[in-house]
C-alpha positions as CSV (number, residue, x, y, z in Angstrom):
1,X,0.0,0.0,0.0
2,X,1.2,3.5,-0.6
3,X,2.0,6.1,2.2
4,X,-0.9,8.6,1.0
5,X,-3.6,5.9,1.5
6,X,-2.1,4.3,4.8
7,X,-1.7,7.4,6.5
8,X,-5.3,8.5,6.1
9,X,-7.0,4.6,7.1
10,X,-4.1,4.3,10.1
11,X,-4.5,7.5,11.0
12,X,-8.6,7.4,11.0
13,X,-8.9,4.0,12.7
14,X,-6.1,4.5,15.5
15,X,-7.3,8.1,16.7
16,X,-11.2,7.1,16.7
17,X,-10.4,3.6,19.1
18,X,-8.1,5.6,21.3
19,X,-10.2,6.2,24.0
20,X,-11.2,2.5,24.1
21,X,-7.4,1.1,24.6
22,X,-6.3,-0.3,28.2
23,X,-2.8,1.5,29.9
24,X,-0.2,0.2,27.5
25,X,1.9,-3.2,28.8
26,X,5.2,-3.7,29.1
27,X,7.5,-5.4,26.5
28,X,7.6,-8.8,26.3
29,X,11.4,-8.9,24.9
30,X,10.6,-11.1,22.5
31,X,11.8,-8.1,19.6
32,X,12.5,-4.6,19.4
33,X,9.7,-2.0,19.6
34,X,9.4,0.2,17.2
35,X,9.9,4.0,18.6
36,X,6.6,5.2,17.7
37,X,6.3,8.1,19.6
38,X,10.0,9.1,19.3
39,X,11.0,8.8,22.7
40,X,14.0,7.1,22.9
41,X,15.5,6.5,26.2
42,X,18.3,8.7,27.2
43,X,19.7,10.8,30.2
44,X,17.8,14.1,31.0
45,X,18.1,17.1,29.5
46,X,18.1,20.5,30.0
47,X,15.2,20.8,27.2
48,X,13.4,18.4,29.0
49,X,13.5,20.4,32.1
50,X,11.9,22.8,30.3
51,X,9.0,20.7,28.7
52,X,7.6,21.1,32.1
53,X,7.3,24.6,32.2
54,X,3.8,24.9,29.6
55,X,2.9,21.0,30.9
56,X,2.5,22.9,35.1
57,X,0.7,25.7,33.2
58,X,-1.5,23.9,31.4
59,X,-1.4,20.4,33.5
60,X,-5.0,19.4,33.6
61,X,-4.7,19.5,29.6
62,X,-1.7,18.0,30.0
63,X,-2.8,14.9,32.2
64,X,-5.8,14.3,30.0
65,X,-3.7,14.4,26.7
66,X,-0.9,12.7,28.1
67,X,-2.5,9.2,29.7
68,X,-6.2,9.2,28.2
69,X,-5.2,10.0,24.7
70,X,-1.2,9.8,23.8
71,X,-0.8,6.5,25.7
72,X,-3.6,4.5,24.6
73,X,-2.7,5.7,20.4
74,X,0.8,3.8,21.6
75,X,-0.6,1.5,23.1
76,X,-2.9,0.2,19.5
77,X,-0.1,1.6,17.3
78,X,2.1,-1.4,18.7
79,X,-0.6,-4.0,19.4
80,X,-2.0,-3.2,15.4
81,X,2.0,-3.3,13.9
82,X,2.2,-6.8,16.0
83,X,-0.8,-8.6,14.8
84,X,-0.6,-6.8,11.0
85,X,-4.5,-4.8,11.4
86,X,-3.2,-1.8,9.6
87,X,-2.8,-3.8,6.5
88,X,-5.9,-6.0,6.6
89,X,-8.0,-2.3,7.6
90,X,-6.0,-0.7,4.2
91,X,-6.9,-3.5,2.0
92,X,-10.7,-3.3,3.1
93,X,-10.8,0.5,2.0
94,X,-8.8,0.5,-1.3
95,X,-8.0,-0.7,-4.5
96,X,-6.4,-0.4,-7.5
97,X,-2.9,-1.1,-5.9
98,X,-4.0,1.1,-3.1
99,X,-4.2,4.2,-5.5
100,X,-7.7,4.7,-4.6
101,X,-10.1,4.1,-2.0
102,X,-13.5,4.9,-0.2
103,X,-12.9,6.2,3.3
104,X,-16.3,6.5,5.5
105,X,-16.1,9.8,7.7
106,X,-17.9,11.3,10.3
107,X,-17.3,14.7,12.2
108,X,-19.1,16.5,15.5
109,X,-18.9,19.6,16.8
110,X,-20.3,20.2,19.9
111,X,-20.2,23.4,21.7
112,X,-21.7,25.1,25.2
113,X,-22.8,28.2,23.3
114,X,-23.6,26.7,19.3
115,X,-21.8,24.1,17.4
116,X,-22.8,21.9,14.6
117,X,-24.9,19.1,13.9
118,X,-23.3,15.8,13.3
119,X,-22.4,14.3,10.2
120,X,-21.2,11.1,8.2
121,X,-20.5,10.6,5.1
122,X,-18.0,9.5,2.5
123,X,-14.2,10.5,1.3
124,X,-13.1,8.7,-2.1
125,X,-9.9,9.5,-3.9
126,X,-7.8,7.7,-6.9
127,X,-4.6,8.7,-7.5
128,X,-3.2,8.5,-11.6
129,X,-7.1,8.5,-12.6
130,X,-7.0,8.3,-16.5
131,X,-3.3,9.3,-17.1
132,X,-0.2,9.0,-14.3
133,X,-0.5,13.0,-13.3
134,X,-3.9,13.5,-12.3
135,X,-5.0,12.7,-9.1
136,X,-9.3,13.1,-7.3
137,X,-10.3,13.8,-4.4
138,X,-14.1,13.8,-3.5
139,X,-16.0,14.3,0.1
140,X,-19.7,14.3,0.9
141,X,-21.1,14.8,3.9
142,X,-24.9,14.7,5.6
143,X,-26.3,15.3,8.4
144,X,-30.4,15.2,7.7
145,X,-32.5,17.7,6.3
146,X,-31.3,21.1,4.8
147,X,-27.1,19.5,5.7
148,X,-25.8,17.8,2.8
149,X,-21.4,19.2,1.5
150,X,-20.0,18.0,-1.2
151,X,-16.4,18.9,-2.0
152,X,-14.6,17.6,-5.8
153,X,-10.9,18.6,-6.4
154,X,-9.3,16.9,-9.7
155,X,-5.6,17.5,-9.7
156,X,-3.2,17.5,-12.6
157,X,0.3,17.2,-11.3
158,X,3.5,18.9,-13.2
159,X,6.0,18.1,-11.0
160,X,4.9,16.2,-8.2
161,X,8.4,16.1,-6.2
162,X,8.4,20.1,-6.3
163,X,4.2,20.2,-5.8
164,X,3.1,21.9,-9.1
165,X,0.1,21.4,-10.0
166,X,-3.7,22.6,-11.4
167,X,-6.9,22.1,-9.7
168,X,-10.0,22.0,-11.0
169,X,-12.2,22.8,-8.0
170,X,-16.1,22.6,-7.3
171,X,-18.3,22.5,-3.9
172,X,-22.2,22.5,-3.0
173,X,-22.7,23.0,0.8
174,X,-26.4,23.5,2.2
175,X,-26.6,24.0,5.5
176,X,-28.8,24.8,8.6
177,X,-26.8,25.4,11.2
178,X,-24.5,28.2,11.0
179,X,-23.9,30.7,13.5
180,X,-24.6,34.4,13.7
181,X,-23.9,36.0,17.0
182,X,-23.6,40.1,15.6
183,X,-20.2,41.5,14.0
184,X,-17.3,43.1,16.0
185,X,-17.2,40.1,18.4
186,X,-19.1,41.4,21.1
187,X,-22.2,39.1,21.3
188,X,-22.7,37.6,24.0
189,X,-24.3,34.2,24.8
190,X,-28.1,35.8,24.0
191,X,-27.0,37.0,20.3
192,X,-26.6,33.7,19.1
193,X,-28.9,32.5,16.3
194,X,-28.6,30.3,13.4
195,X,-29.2,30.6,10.0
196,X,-29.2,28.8,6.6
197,X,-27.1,29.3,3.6
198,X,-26.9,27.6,0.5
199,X,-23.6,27.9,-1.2
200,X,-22.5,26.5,-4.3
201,X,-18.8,27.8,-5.6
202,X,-16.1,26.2,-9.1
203,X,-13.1,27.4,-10.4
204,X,-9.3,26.6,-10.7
205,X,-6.5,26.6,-9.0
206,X,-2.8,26.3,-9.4
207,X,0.0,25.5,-6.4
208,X,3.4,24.7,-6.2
209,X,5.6,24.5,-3.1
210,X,8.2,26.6,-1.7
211,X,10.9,24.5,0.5
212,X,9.5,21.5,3.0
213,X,7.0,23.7,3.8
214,X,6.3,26.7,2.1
215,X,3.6,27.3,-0.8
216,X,2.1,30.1,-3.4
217,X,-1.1,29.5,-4.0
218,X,-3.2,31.4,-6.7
219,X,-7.1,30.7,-7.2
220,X,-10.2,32.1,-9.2
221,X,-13.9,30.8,-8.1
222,X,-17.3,31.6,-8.9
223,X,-19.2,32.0,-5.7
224,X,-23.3,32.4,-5.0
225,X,-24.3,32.2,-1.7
226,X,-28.1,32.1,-0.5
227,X,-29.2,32.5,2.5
228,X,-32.9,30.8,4.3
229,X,-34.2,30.3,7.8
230,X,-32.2,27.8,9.1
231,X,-32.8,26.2,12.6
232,X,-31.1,24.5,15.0
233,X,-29.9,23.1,18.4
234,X,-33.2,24.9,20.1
235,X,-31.6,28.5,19.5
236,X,-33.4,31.0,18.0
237,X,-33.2,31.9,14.0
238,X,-31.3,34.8,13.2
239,X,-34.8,36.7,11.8
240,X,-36.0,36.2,15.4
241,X,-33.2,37.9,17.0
242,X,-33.8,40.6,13.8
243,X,-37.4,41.1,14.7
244,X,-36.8,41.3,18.0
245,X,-34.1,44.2,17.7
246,X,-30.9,42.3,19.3
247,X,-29.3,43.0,15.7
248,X,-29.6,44.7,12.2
249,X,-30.1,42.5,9.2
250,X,-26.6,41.0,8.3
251,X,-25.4,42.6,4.7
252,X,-26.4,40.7,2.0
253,X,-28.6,38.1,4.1
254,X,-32.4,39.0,2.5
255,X,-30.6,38.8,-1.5
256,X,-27.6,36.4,-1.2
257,X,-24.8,37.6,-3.7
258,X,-22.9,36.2,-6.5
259,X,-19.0,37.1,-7.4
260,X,-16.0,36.5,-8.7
261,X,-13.3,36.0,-6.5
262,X,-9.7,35.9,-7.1
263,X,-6.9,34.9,-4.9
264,X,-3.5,34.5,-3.9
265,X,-1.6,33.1,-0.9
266,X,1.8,32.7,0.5
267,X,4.0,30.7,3.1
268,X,7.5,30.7,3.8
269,X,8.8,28.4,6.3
270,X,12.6,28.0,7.7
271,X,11.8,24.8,9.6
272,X,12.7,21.5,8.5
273,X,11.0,18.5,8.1
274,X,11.4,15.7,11.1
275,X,13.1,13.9,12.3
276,X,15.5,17.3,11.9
277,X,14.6,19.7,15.1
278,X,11.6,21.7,14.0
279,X,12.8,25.4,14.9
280,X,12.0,28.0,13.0
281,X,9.7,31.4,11.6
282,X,7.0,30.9,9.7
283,X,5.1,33.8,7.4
284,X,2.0,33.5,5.2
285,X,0.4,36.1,3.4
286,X,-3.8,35.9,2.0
287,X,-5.1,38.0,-0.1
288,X,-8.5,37.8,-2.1
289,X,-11.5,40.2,-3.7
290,X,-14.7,39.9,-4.1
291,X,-16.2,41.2,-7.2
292,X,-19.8,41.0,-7.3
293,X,-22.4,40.3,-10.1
294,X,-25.1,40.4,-8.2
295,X,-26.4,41.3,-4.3
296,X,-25.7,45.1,-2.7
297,X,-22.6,46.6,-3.3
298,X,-19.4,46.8,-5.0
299,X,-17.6,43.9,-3.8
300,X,-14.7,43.0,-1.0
301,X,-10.9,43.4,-0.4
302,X,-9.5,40.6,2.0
303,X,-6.0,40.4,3.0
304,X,-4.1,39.1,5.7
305,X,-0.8,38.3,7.8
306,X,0.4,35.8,9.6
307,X,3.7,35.4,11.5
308,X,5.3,33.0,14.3
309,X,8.1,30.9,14.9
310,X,8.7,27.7,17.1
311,X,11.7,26.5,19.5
312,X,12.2,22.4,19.5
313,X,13.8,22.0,22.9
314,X,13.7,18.1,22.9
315,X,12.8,15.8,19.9
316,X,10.2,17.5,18.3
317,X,8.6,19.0,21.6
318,X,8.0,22.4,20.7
319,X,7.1,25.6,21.8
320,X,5.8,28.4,20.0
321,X,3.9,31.9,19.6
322,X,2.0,33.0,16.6
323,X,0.5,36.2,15.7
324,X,-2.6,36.7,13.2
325,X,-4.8,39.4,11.5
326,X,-6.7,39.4,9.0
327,X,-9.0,42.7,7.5
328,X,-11.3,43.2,4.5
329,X,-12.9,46.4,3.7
330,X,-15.9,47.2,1.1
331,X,-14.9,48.0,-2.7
332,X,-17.1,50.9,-3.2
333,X,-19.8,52.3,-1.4
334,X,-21.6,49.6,-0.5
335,X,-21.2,46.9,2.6
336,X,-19.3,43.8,2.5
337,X,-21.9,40.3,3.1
338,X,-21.8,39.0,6.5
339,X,-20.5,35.6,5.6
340,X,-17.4,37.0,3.9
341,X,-16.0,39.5,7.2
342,X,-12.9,38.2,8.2
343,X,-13.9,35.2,11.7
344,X,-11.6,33.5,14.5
345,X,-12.6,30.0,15.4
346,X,-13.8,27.4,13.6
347,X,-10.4,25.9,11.8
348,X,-8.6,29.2,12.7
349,X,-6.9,30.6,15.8
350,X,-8.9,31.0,19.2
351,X,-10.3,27.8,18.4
352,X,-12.7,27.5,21.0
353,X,-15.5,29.1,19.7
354,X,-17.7,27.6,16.7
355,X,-17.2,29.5,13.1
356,X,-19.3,32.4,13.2
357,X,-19.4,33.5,16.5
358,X,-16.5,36.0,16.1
359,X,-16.5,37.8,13.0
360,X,-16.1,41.7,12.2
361,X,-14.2,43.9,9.6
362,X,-10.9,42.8,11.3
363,X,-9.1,40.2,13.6
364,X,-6.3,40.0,15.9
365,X,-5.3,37.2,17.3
366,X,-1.6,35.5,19.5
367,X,-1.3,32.4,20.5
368,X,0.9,30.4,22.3
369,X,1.3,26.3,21.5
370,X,3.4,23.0,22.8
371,X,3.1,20.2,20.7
372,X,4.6,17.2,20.9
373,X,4.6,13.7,19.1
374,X,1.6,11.3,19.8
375,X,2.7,8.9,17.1
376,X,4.0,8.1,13.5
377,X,1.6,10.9,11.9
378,X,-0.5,12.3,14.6
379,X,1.1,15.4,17.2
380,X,-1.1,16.5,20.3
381,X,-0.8,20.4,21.4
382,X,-1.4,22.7,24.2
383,X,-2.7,25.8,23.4
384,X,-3.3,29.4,24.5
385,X,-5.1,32.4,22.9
386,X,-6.3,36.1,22.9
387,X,-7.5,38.0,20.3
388,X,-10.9,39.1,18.9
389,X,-12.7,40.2,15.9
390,X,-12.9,44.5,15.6
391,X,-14.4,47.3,13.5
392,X,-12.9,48.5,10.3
393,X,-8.6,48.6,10.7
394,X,-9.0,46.9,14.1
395,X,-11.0,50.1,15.1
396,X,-11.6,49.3,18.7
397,X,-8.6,47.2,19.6
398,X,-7.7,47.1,23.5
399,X,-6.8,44.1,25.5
400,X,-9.6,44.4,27.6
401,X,-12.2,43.9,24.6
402,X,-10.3,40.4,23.8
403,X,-11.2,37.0,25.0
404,X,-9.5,33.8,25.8
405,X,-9.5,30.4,24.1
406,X,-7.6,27.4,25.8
407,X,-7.3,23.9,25.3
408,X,-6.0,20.8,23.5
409,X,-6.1,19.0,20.2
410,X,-4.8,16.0,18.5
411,X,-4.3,16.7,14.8
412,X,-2.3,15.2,11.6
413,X,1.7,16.7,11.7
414,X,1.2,17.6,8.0
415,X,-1.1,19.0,5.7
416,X,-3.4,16.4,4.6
417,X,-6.6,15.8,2.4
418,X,-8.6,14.4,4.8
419,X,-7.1,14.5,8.6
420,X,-8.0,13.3,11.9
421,X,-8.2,15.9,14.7
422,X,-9.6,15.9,18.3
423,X,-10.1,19.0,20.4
424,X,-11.5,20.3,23.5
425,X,-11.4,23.8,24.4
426,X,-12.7,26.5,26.3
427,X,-13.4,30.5,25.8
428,X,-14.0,33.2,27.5
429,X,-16.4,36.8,26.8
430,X,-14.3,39.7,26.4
431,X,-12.1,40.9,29.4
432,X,-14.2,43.9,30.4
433,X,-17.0,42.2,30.4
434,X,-16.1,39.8,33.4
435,X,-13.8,37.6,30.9
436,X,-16.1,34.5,32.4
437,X,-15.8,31.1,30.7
438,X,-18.8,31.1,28.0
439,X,-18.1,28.5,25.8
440,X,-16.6,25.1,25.3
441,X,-16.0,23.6,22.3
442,X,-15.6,19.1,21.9
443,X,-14.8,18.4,17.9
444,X,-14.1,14.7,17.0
445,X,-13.7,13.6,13.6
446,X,-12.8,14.2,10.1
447,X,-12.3,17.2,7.6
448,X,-11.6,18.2,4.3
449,X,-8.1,19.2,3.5
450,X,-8.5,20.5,-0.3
């Protein structure tokens, strides 16, 4: 079987029966054991003195990550090498000379405070499909009435050792249960509502990598989002909350819009790839605008920055800080649709809080992360955030109007189509405003990489 496939049925199988595993045994001597988790037995160290440092800070994280999650993945990773499961699971999911495969998926997002209804679905992809440079990837997704994704991305590969390539991209998403708790990320527990949106989006793509781990990205999509009632999780509908004067109409929720949106993205990484220490800066750089065709208004500028940089002090335990904003202003005179403000949470930073409860004309966010090996491809981490969405420019920005998101995650090391992740985290409302825990935030399961 090749790497691509294994990694995404290992990684899939091993993270979803971790909780199930006993405490791992000791070794029966009969051969050596693999070093899974890269901890090879030496003296101590003065990095490893300092491991302990975010691990006190952080220790009730630290204890559940540590012995309920890291040690049971161990635990299976050897038991399923030993008995050869990894293999017999791989063969049951692909074919073709494991160049292609159907993957069943499933994802929930559960949160204090919103979240997402559950879903299950289907990942299918078949590398060298019709000639030896293109590649598919397709997802769908559903999770009942009014929640059905579907995500296609054929690739045509140039140089696959440097990562050119072309992709031809499309995506349907109907959904039920988004969020909408105001803009400038003030809302409080009592602005929440939920809403619908229809989105259906194509266009192309074209990639090619910049070191281990670097990338320029350059897109152009057709977008037309539609917005309905929604419902869900016995919170209110965002017309409710409308009507009953917590909010304004959102921009461009009563007529939807279409555009054309172009865009262009760049990271430059210094750190190596493992098992070399991982120190080093990272910078990306996103820019994108919205031209509309139809709906109110002109269309969107949205750009954004991106900067951090990570210290290994033992074996790929590392520690780092990261600092992100993001703005987008109105082309024109007119207002910029809700659903395209720049958000925190969700997939981004101060992860704690569902996608759409933050969101505003800016964001500013730092965080500070551990993360350490769990095993061959998944890393656990620590982390720590402030930061908040703001007016136009970060109009508004003070410390005191940021919140906190804290927690841990278990999550693929690299970039993948389809990863694994697990996270539990907890948020706060802004500091003036008694900085009180208000949200917390369980996601198990599987997303789309492409």
């Amino acid at each position: 079987m090749t790497a691509a496939p294994r990694v995404v049925v290992v990684t899939c199988v091993a993270a979803l029966l971790a909780a199930m595993a006993p405490a791992a045994r000791a070794d029966d001597g009969k051969r050596a054991i693999p070093d899974y988790d890269n901890r090879a037995e030496e003296g101590t160290t003065a990095g490893e003195v300092l491991l302990w440092i975010p691990r006190v800070l952080m220790s009730p994280f630290y204890l559940v990550s540590e012995y309920v999650l890291r040690r049971p993945v161990v635990f299976l990773a050897r038991e399923a090498e030993r008995t050869g499961f990894f293999g017999d699971v791989g063969d049951v999911f692909t074919f073709g000379g494991s160049t292609g495969g159907i993957i069943p998926t499933f994802a929930f997002d559960f949160g204090l405070d919103a979240g997402a209804l559950p879903s299950a679905g289907l990942y299918f992809f078949w590398d060298h499909l019709f000639f030896d440079a293109n590649d598919l990837r397709l997802r769908v997704a559903y999770g009942g009435s009014d929640w059905i994704t579907l995500d296609l991305a054929d690739r045509i590969n140039f140089d696959r050792d440097a990562g050119s390539r072309l992709k031809l991209l499309f995506s349907y998403e109907r959904r039920k249960d988004w969020v909408f708790a105001g803009i400038g990320g003030r809302g409080g527990t009592d602005a929440i509502s939920r809403y619908g949106e229809d989105r259906i989006e194509g266009g192309l793509g074209y990639d090619v990598n910049i070191g281990p781990r670097g990338y320029l990205e350059a897109g152009l999509v057709a977008r037309r989002s539609g917005f309905f009632d929604g419902g869900c999780c016995g919170e209110p509908r965002l017309d409710t909350l409308v009507a009953g004067g917590t909010y304004a109409v959102p921009p461009g929720f009563e007529r939807g819009f279409t555009a054309i949106v172009p865009s262009l993205s760049l990271a430059i990484d210094s750190r190596p790839l493992r098992p070399s220490p991982e120190s080093g800066v990272r910078l990306e750089l996103t820019a994108s605008a919205g031209l509309l065709t139809s709906g109110e208004g002109d269309g969107w500028l949205q750009y954004g920055a991106a900067f951090g940089g990570s210290l290994d002090i033992w074996h790929q335990r590392t520690i780092g800080l990261w600092l992100d904003t993001s703005f987008v202003r109105p082309i024109g005179d007119g207002q910029v649709p809700f659903t395209e403000l720049v958000e925190l949470g969700g997939k981004r930073p101060m992860r704690a809080f569902s996608t759409g409860l933050l969101r505003g004309s800016s964001t500013f966010s730092l965080t500070f992360r551990y993360s350490w090996p769990i095993w061959v491809w998944l890393d656990g981490a620590l982390f720590a955030s402030v930061g908040n969405a703001f007016g136009q420019d970060l109009a508004g920005f003070s410390f005191e109007r940021m919140r906190a998101s804290f927690g841990f995650g278990i999550m693929p090391g690299s970039r993948d189509d389809h990863p694994f992740e697990f996270l539990l985290a907890l948020g706060t409302s802004p500091f003036d405003l008694g900085g009180d825990i208000t949200t917390f935030r369980v996601v198990v399961g599987t997303t789309t990489g492409f």
